[in-house]
C-alpha angles and dihedrals in degrees: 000000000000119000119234107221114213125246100250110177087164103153091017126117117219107192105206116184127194124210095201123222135152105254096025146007125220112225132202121192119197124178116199095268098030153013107254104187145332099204128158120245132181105263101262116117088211083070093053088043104056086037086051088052106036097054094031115036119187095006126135104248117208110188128188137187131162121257113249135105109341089069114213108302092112097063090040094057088042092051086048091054092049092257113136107223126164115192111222135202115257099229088062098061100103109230125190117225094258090053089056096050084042104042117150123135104271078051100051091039097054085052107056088048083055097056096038083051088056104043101251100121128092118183127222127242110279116204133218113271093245083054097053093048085048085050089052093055091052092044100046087055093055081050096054089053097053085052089046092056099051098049083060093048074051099053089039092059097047089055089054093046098060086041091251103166109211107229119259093230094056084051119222109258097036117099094194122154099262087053094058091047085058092056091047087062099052115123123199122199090253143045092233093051087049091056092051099056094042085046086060092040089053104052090048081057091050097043087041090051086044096052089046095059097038089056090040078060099040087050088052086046094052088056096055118110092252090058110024104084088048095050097045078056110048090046087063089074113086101261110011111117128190086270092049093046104042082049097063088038098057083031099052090028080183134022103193093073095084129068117211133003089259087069095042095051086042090054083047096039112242099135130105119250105232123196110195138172124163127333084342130085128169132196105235099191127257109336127249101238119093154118094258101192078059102048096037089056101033087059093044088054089048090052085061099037095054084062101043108044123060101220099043081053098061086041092053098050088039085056090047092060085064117029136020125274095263092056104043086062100060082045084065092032088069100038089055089048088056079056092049099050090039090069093028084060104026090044078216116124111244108257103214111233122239116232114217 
């Protein structure tokens, strides 16, 4: 009788890559010396996992896939499972010239297990789950206001489109109350023209009583014990509110890990972008990559901090004889941001300098 050896992969490293959609997920296997398969499977981890083990017992299994949206549950339920899996930006998987003009999913996939085989991948920080549900509140309420913001653009121009002058005494860009109850009283010549502009009415109601109650949760939030210490800090520098602050909190999730203020400001995205070649090297402005919840915030909070503190106010009119108003922000931006990771790190409240 012939004896059936068992599969053993003990020491050896098996690179699995997953191209993410929402009905299936397109799969490429490498082992250190060759590629072993791309297959499509339905988008359940428990069907990697029992294919993972099954082929390759006792290897150590390194598994990739691009963030995007499909969020992190999948490297939660492989860690889970003891599967080591790093989700990577997009914009870092190196691609060749060919891959880009051929692009299709065996071919993404393969490349990505390529490039986790050799080395060439870094994954991104990956929160707690309870950090990334606290991440989600304070985003759905920036959504709203941006919402928010374009339902009014749409009852403005309609205004402007029947030729309905806003009074002068409700002024224009203020959505007061009595403001609201002018709009209310607004009749159109037809029935139909009068649905569509309460239509509109109705829906800011809804998004302003929306963002009230979602700010009334992220302030409760702000005042748990998880949260509390860190928010009482950071409102101790000049220009930083309970939104501002519970956004860097749930965004960071923790500032330790990074190293330095240049990596803080690169992960927010207050760095130049530089193009060089040669003896020659251009600025290219501030660069495209950010975390843009971060960096729209962060120079919000420096516009008022520039009026407000003493010192960022000299800064800021030292910076304009230099350089334009755009620039001498994120000049501030980033000085502010200094201010934010120094009580973050020291747990001490930012003492604002007096200026003789």
């Amino acid at each position: 009788m012939t004896q059936v050896s068992k599969l053993d992969f003990t020491g050896q490293r098996i690179y699995t890559s997953l191209d993410t959609h929402k009905k299936s997920w397109k799969v490429s296997i490498f082992t250190d010396h060759f590629e072993h398969k791309t297959f499509t499977q339905p988008p359940d981890t428990e069907v990697l996992v029992h294919y993972l083990q099954r082929n390759f017992p006792g290897a150590d299994h390194q598994v990739v896939y691009e963030a995007g949206f499909c969020g992190f549950w999948i490297h939660d339920r492989l860690r889970e499972k003891g599967i080591n899996c790093i989700v990577v930006n997009p914009a870092d998987v190196p691609t060749t010239d060919k891959e880009k003009k051929t692009k299709s999913d065996p071919v993404d996939s393969r490349k990505m297990a390529r490039s986790l085989r050799n080395g060439e991948l870094k994954g991104i920080y990956v929160p707690l789950r309870e950090k990334v549900e606290d991440r989600s509140l304070v985003r759905t309420r920036q959504a709203m206001v941006k919402k928010q913001t374009r339902c009014k653009n749409q009852i403005k121009s309609s205004l402007f489109f029947y030729g309905i002058v806003i009074p002068e005494e409700l002024g224009e860009g203020r959505w007061s109350r009595k403001f609201i109850n002018w709009l209310n009283e607004i009749q159109m010549t037809r029935a139909s023209g009068n649905t569509s502009l309460k239509t509109l009415l109705s829906e800011l109601l809804y998004l302003r009583q929306t963002i009230s109650d979602l700010t009334k949760e992220i302030r409760r939030l702000a005042r748990t014990q998880e949260y509390a210490e860190n928010h009482r800090l950071m409102k101790s520098v000049v220009g930083i509110s309970t939104l501002t602050a519970m956004t860097f909190l749930t965004e960071l999730a923790d500032i330790n890990r990074f190293k330095n203020l240049d990596t803080l400001a690169s992960y927010i995205g207050l760095i130049p972008d530089v193009h060089g070649s040669g003896e020659k090297e251009a600025n290219t402005g501030i660069t495209s990559r950010r975390n843009p919840q971060l960096r729209g915030i962060l120079i919000e909070a420096a516009w008022i901090a520039a009026r407000k503190d003493p010192a960022l106010m000299m800064a800021y009119h030292q910076f304009m004889t230099k350089v334009s108003r755009k620039i001498a922000i994120i000049k501030i931006a980033r000085k502010l941001l200094n201010r934010i990771r120094y009580v973050l790190k020291n747990k001490q409240e930012y003492v604002t300098a007096v200026v003789q």
